[in-house]
N, C-alpha and C positions, 0 to 999 in steps of 0.2 A: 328224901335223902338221895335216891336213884336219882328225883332228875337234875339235882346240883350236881352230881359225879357226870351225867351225861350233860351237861351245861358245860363244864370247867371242861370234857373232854372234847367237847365241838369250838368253844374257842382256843383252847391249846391248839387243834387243827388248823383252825383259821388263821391263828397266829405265825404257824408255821409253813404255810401254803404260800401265805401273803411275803413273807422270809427269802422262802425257797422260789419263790416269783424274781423277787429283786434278784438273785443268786445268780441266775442263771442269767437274765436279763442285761449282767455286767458283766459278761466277757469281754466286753471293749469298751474301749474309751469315746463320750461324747468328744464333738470336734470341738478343738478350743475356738470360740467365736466372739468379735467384740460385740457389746451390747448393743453396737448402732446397723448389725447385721439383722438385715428380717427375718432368717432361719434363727434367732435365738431364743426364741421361746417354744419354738415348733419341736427340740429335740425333745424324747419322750424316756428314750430309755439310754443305757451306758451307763458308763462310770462318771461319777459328776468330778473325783478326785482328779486331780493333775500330778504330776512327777515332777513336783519342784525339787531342781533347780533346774530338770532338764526340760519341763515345759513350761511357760510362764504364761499368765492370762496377759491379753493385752492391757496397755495402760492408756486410759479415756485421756485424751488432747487437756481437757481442766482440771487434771488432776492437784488433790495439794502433799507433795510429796519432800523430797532433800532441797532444803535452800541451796544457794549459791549466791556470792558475791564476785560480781567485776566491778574487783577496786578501783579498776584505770578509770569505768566513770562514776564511784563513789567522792560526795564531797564534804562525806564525813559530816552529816549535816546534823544528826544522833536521832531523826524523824522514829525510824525502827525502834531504836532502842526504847525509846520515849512510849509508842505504843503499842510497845508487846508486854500483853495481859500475864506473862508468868515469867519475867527480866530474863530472857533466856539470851539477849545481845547486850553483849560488851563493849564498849567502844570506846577509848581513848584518843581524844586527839589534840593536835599540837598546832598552833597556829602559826602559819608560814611568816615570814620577812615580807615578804614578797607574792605574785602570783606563780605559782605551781605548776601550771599546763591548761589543759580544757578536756574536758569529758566529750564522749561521742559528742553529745548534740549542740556543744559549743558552750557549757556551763564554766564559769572561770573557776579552779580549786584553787582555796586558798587555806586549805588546811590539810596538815598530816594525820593518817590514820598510824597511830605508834601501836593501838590494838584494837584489833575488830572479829571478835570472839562468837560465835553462836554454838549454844549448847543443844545441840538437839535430842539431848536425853531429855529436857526440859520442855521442848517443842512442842504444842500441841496444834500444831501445822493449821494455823486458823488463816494465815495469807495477806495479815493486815500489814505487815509490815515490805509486804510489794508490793500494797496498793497505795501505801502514803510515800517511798520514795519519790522523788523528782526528775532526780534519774533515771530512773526504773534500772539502778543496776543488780538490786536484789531480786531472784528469779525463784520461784519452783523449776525443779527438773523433774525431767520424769523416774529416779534414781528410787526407788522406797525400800530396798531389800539391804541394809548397810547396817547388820549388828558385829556387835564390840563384844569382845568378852568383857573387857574392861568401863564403867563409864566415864573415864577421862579421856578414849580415846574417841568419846563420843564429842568433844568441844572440838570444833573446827576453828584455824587461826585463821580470818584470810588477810590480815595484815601481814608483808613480809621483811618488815621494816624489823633494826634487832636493836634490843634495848642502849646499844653504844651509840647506834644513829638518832635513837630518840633522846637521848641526852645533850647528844649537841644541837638537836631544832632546839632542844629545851634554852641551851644556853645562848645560842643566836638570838632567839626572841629578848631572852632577860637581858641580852646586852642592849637591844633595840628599845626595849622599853626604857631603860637607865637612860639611853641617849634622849630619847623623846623627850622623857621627865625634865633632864637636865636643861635643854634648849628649850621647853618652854618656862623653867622657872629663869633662864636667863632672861627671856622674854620679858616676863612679867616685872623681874628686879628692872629690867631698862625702862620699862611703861612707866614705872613708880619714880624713876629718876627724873623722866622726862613734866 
């Protein structure tokens, strides 16, 4: 019985040696260092805690963090949408009359983004959907620190296009196609005459 009480009283000691080590040991804070620095395993003692939001650990160049969309060279082509494993991109698009402009690297757009939605509460930042663009105008940033109280205000629009302008691509095209239709079934009645 004595030597459990004197057992239990030498690790109680140790337990608290070992305590009162750390204690003392973290009066100051280890320097924040990014991992590709050769002192980052060397540091032994400090405070391993940081003071976010007032110090931030760097953020690694491959990080997979807040999407971003540049629609200017988005060509709405729904690649993302198609292969993101948890449907967290939205996209509605409207096919132009005509040619539309050119993306950076000289891509013809021929269609309207009316909605181009990512939900990043649904996110699980896997990155496939910037590695199958064509454009590459969908990006990781280096952003990861963007909570909502809300999660509706977690869907990002990056279409800026507003629902009264997407109703008239809507009705330009349906007039186009009526014209099409029409001039080729005149087509075909003249064929049949001939």
């Amino acid at each position: 019985m004595i030597k459990k009480v004197l057992h239990a009283f030498k690790t109680v000691f140790k337990g608290l040696g070992l305590t009162m080590g750390h204690f003392f040991a973290a009066r100051e804070s280890r320097k924040v260092l990014s991992i590709t620095d050769k002192d980052y395993f060397a540091q032994n003692s400090g405070m391993t805690t940081i003071q976010y939001p007032h110090q931030k650990l760097p953020v690694p160049d491959l990080g997979r963090y807040q999407l971003d969309v540049e629609m200017d060279d988005c060509i709405v082509c729904d690649l993302c949408a198609k292969i993101c494993p948890v449907d967290c991109i939205e996209i509605e698009s409207i096919k132009a009359t005509e040619a539309i402009g050119k993306t950076s690297d000289g891509t013809t757009k021929r269609l309207y983004a009316a909605k181009f939605d990512i939900d990043m509460a649904k996110c699980m930042y896997c990155g496939l959907c910037t590695v199958v663009c064509p454009t590459e105008c969908i990006v990781m940033t280096d952003t990861y620190d963007r909570s909502m109280p809300d999660l509706k205000e977690m869907i990002y629009k990056f279409s800026d296009m507003k629902p009264e302008e997407a109703e008239e691509k809507r009705v330009a095209l349906e007039k186009l196609n009526a014209e099409r239709l029409a001039a080729k079934e005149a087509a075909m009645q003249q064929k049949t005459q001939n």
